[in-house]
TIKOLKE-599414 format. One record per residue (C-alpha): residue number from 1; x, z, y. Coordinates in nm, 2 decimals. Each point is the difference from the previous one (the first is absolute). Example, Ala and Ser with C-alpha at 12.3 -4.5 7.8 and 13.67 -1.06 7.14 Angstrom:
<nodes>
1; 1.23; 0.78; -0.45
2; 0.14; -0.07; 0.34
</nodes>
This chain:
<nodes>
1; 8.36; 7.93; 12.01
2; 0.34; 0.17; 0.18
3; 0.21; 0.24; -0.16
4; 0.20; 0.21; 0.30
5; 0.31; 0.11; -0.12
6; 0.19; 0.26; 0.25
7; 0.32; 0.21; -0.04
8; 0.18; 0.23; 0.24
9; 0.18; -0.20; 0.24
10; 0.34; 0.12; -0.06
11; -0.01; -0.11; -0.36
12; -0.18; -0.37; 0.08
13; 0.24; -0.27; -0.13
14; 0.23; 0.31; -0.21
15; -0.36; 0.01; -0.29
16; -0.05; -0.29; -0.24
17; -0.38; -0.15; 0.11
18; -0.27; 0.04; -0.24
19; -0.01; -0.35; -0.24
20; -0.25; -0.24; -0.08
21; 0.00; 0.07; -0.38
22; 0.05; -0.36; -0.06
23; 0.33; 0.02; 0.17
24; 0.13; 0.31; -0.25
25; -0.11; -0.18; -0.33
26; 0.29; 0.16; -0.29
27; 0.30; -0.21; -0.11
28; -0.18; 0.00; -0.36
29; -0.31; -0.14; 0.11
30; 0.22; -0.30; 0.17
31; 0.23; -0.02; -0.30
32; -0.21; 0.05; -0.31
33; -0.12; -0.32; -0.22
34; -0.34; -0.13; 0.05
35; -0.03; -0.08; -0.35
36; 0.08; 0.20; -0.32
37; 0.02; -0.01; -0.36
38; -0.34; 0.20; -0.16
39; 0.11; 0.15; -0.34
40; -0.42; 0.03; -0.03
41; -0.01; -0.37; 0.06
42; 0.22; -0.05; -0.21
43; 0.29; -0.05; 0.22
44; -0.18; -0.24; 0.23
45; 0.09; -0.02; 0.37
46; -0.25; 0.13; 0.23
47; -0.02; 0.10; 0.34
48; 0.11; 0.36; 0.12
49; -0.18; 0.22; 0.27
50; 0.25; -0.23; 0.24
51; -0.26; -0.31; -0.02
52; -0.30; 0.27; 0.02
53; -0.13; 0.02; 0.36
54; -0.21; 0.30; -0.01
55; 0.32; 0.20; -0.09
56; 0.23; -0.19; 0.30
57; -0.26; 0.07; 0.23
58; -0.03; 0.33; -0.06
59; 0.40; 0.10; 0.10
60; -0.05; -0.24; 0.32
61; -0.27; 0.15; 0.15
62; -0.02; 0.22; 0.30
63; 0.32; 0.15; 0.06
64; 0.29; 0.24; -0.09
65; 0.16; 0.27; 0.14
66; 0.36; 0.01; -0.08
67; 0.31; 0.25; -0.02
68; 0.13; 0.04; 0.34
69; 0.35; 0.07; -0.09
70; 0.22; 0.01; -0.33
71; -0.05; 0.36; -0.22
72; 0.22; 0.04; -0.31
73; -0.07; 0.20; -0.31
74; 0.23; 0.15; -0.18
75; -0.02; 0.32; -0.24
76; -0.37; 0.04; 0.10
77; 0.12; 0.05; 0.35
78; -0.11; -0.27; 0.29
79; 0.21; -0.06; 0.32
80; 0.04; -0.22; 0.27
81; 0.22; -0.08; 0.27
82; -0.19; -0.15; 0.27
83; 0.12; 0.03; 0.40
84; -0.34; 0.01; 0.16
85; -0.04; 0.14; 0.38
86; -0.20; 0.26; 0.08
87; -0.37; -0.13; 0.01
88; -0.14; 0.09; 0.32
89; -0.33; 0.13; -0.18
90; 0.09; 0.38; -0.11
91; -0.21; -0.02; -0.27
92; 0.13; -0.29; -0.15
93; 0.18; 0.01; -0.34
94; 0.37; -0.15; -0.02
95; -0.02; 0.07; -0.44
96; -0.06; -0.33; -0.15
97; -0.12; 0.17; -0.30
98; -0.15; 0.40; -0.06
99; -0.16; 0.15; -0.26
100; -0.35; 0.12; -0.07
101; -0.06; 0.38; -0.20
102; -0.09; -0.07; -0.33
103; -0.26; 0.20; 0.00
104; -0.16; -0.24; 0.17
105; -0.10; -0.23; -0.25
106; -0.06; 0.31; -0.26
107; -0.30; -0.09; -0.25
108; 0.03; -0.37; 0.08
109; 0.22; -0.22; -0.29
110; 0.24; -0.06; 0.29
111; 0.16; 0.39; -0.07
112; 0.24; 0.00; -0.30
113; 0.35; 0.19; -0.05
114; 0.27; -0.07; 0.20
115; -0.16; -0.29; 0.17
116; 0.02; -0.06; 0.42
117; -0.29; -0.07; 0.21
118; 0.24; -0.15; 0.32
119; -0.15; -0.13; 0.31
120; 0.10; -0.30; 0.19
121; -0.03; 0.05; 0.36
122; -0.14; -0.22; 0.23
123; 0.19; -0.12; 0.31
124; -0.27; -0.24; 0.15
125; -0.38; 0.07; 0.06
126; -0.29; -0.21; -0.09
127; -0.26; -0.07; 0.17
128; -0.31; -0.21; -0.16
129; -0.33; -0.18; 0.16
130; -0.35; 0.20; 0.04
131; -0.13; 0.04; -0.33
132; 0.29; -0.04; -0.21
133; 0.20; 0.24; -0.25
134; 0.36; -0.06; -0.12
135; 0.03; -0.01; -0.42
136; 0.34; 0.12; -0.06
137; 0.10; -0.02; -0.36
138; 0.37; -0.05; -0.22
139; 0.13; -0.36; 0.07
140; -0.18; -0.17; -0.21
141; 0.13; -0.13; -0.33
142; 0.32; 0.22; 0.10
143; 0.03; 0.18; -0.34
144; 0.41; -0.06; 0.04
145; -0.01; 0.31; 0.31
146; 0.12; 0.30; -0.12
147; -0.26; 0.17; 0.15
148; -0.40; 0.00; 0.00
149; -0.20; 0.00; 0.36
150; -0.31; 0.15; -0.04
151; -0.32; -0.18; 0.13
152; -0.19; 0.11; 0.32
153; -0.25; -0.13; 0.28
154; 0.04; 0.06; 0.36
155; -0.24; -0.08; 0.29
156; 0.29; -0.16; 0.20
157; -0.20; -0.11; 0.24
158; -0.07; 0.37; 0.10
159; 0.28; 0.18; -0.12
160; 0.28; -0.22; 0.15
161; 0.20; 0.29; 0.22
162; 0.29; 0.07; -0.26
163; 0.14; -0.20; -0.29
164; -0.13; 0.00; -0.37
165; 0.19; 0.22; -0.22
166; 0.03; -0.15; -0.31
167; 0.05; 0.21; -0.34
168; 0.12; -0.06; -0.27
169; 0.08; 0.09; -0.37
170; 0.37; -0.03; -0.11
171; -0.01; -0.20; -0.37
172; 0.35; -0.02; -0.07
173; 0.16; 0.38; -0.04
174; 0.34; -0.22; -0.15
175; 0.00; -0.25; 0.29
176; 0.31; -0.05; 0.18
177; 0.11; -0.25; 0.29
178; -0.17; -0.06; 0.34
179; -0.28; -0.12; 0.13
180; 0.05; -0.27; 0.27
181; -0.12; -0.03; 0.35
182; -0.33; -0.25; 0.04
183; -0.09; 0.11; -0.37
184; -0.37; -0.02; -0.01
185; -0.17; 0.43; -0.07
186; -0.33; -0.07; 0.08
187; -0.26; -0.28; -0.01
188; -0.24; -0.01; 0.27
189; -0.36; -0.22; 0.02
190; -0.23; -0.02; 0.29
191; -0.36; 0.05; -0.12
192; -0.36; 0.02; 0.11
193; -0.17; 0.33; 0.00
194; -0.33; -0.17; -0.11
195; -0.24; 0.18; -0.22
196; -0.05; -0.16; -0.38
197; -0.32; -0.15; -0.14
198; 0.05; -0.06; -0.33
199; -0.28; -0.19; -0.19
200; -0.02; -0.05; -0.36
201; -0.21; -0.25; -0.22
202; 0.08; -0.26; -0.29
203; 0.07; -0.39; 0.07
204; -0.26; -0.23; 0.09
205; 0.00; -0.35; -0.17
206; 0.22; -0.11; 0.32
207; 0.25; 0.26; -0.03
208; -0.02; -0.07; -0.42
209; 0.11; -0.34; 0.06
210; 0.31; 0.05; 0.27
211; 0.13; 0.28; -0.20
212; 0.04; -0.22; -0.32
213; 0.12; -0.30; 0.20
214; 0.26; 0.20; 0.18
215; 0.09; 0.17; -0.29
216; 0.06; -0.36; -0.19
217; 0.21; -0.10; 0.33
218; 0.23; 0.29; 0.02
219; 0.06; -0.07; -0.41
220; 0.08; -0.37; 0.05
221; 0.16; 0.02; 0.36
222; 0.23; 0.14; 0.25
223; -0.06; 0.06; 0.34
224; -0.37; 0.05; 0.01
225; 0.00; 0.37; 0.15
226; 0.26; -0.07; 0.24
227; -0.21; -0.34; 0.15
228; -0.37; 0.26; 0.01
229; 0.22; 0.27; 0.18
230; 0.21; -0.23; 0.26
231; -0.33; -0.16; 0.08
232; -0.16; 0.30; 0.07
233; 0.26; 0.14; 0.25
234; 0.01; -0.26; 0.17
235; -0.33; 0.08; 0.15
236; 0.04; 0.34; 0.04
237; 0.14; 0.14; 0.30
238; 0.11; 0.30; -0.15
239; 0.18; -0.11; -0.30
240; 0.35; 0.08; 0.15
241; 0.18; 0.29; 0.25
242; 0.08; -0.11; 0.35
243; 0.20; 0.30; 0.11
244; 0.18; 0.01; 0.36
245; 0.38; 0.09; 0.05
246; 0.21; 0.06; -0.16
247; -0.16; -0.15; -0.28
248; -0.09; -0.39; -0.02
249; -0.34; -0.14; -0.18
250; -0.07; 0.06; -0.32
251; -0.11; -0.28; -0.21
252; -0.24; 0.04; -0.26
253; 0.10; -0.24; -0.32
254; 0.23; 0.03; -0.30
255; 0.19; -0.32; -0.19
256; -0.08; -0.05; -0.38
257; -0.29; 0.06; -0.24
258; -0.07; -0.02; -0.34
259; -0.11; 0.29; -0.27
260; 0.11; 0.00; -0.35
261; -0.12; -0.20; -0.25
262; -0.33; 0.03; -0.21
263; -0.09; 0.25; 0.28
264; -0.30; -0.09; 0.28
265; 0.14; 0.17; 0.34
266; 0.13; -0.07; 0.34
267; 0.21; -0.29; 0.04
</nodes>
């Protein structure tokens, strides 16, 4: 499938492009040890969520929409000092950030004292296949952002004539410093609009048998999950995002597995 990205033409090549998510994995993720002592293992080594593809995967799917300019926060204030040109659009926003009434999100858990609801605003539109919606969620595994997006759907492929507004609930009321350009706000994932048929049953003698061998090979070895779920992308056409400019292909895959020890899961 295609993902169209446009902007207005006076700001193309002022706005940082959307980014594969694979390209904006956190410094943590890169830096953090892939094994760790287990005070419930009684200090053994195992292997952290760094070896566990499932969780890798997850933050480099699809893509992310990042902060298109610098904003400081200071004394629950937020600024920026960004030189943009007039947009040739009148309608268009110049604000990197706004905020959202907090009455809003009144009744939901989302409303408590003295917290924010912000909006990141959007300076490129998105345009997605027949039949396809845009998930847009809180970068994923991105519990270090001050803030929280909240979750939504949109039928991009009809509702493609402005940009996303993404909102947003403010976590951090003692938070102070600034939040740099290209910082991902807002994970975004390309999915089918296909009904669900879910059917339930218990295993036949078949199933019996590969659940209690798998289960024995993800106990004894590493890797298992990673070989069954390369093999299968490989055959399937969909299993990555080919977007056009400005964005290059992105490649379905993560490096790693394992799970912890004692433990039958992905790996």
């Amino acid at each position: 499938m295609n993902i169209r990205f446009r902007c207005d033409p006076a700001l193309l090549g002022l706005l940082p492009p959307p980014v594969p998510a694979r390209e904006a994995l956190p410094d943590w993720l890169r830096t953090m040890p892939a094994n760790a002592a287990s005070d419930m293992h009684g200090g053994a080594s195992i292997r952290t969520v760094k070896q566990c593809p499932p969780f890798v995967d997850a933050m480099m799917h699809g893509f992310v929409m990042t902060l298109p300019c610098d904003v400081r926060v200071q004394g629950g204030r937020l600024s920026w000092d960004w030189q943009l040109p007039p947009p040739d659009t009148a309608t268009h926003p110049r604000a990197p950030m706004s905020f959202h009434a907090a009455a809003q999100v009144s009744g939901t858990p989302f409303m408590r004292r003295d917290q924010l609801v912000v909006k990141f605003n959007s300076f490129w539109t998105i345009r997605l296949d027949p039949g396809w919606s845009l998930f847009v969620t809180h970068p994923v595994n991105r519990d270090d952002l001050p803030f929280r997006l909240l979750t939504g759907l949109v039928d991009a492929d009809a509702f493609h004539q402005v940009g996303i507004l993404f909102p947003a609930v403010w976590l951090d009321p003692a938070f102070e410093g600034t939040l740099p350009r290209g910082m991902p706000v807002a994970h975004c994932i390309p999915v089918r609009r296909d009904p669900l048929v879910i059917e339930t049953g218990a295993f036949d003698a078949d199933e019996q048998q590969r659940y209690e061998a798998t289960a024995r090979i993800l106990l004894e070895e590493t890797g298992h999950y990673r070989q069954l779920s390369r093999a299968a992308r490989s055959g399937d056409a969909d299993g990555g995002i080919a977007a056009v400019e400005p964005l290059a292909p992105v490649e379905a895959g993560a490096q790693g597995g394992g799970v912890e020890e004692q433990q039958p899961g992905p790996s």
